[in-house]
TORKOL-469381 format. One line per 8 residues: number of its first residue (from 0); for each residue x, y, z of N, C-alpha, C. Coordinates in steps of 0.05 Angstrom, whole numbers, m for minus. Each point is the difference from the previous one (the first is absolute). Last residue first. Layout:
! residues N
NUM) X,Y,Z,X,Y,Z,X,Y,Z | ...
This chain:
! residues 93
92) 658,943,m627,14,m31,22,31,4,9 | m86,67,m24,25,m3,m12,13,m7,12 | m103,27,m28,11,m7,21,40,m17,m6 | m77,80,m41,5,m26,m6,23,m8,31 | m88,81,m31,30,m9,19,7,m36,m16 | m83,51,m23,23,8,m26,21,m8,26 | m90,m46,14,12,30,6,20,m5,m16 | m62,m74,24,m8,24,m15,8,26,1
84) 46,m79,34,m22,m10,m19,m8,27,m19 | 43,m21,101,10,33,m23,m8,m7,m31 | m36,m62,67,9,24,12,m1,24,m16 | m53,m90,m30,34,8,5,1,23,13 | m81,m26,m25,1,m18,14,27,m3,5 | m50,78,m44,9,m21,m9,5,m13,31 | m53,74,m8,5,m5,m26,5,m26,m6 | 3,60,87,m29,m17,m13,6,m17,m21
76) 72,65,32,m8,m30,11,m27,m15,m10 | 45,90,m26,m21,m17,m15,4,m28,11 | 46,84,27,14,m34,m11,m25,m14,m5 | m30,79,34,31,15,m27,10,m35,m8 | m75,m3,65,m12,6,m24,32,2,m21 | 16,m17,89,m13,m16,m4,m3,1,m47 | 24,69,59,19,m17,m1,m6,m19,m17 | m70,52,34,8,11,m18,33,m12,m10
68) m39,m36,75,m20,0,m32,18,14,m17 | 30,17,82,2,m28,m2,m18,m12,m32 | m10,89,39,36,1,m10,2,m33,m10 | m80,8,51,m6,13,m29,32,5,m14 | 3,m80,63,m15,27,11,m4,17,m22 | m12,m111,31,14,16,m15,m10,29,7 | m1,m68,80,m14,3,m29,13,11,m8 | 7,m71,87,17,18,m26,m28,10,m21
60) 14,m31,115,m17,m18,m39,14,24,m1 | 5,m52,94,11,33,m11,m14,m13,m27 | m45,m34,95,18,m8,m22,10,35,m15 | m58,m23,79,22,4,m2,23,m3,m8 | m83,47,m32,m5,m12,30,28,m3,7 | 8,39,m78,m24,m8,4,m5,m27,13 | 70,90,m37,2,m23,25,m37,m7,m1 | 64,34,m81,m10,9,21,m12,m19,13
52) 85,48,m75,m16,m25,15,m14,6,23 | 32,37,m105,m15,m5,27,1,m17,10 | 58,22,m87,m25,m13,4,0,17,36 | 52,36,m58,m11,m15,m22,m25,m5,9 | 70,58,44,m32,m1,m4,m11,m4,m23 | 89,m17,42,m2,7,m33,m31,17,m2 | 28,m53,78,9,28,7,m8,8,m32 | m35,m76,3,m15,22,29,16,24,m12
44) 36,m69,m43,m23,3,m16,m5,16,18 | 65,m33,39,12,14,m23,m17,14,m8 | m30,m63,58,14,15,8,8,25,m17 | m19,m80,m28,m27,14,3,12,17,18 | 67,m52,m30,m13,9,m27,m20,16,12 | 44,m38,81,17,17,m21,m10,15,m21 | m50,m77,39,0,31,30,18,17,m24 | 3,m84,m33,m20,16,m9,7,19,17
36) 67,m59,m31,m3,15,21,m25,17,m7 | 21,m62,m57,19,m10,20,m4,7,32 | m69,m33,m91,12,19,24,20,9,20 | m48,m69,m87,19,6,26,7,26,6 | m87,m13,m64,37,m14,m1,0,12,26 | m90,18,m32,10,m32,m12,28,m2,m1 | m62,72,41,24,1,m27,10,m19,m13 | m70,m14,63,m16,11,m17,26,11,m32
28) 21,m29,101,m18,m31,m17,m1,15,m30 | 30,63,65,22,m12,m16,m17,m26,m24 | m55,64,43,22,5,m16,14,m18,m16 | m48,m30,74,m13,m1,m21,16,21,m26 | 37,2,88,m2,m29,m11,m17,m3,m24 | 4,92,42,30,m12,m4,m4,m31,m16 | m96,42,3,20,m4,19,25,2,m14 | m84,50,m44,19,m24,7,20,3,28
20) m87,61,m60,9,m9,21,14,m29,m1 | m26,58,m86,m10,m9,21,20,m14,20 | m1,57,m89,m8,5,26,m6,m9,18 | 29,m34,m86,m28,4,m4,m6,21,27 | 97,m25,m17,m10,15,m23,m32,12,4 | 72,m58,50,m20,13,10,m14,31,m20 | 67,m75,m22,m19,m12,14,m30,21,11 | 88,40,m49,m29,m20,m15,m19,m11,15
12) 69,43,39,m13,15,0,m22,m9,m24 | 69,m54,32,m26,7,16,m17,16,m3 | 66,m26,m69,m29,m11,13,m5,0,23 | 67,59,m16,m27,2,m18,m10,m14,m4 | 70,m10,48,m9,29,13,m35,0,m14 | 69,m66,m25,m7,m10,25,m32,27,7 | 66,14,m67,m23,m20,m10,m22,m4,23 | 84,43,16,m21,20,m18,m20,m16,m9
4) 73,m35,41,m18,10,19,m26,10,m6 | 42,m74,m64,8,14,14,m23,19,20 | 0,m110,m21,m12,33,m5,24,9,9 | 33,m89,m33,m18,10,28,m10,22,m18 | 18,m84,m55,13,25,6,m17,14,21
């Protein structure tokens, strides 16, 4: 079964849970699924001011932004190794 968007949205914002600097490509390596349209999801994530992106040299990297934690923290992504794992949402096929 694919992700929906909302899944999509929040492991990235898993991936970049610890603060640290990623590319687009390491993102995706790091969500462990397909991507259809990253530029789209991290796009979304900028304008959302989930995450940041900033230019080092002349690559772009992604961090999370304190709105981005605090996201982070309400779905207890840490927790479980499922998305919505540790949250009262259930997902509905």
């Amino acid at each position: 079964m694919a992700l929906s968007r909302m899944e999509k949205y929040l492991a990235v914002i898993k991936v970049l849970e610890n603060g640290d600097l990623f590319t687009q490509k390491q993102i995706v390596e790091e969500a462990d699924f397909e991507i259809d349209s990253p530029e789209e999801i991290l796009d979304f994530l900028v304008d959302a001011q989930l995450i940041v992106e900033k230019k080092v040299g002349t690559k772009k990297m992604y961090v999370i932004t304190e709105k981005g934690e605090r996201l982070h923290n309400y779905f207890r992504l840490s927790d479980d190794s499922e998305i919505f794992g540790g949250s009262n949402i259930s997902r509905i096929d």
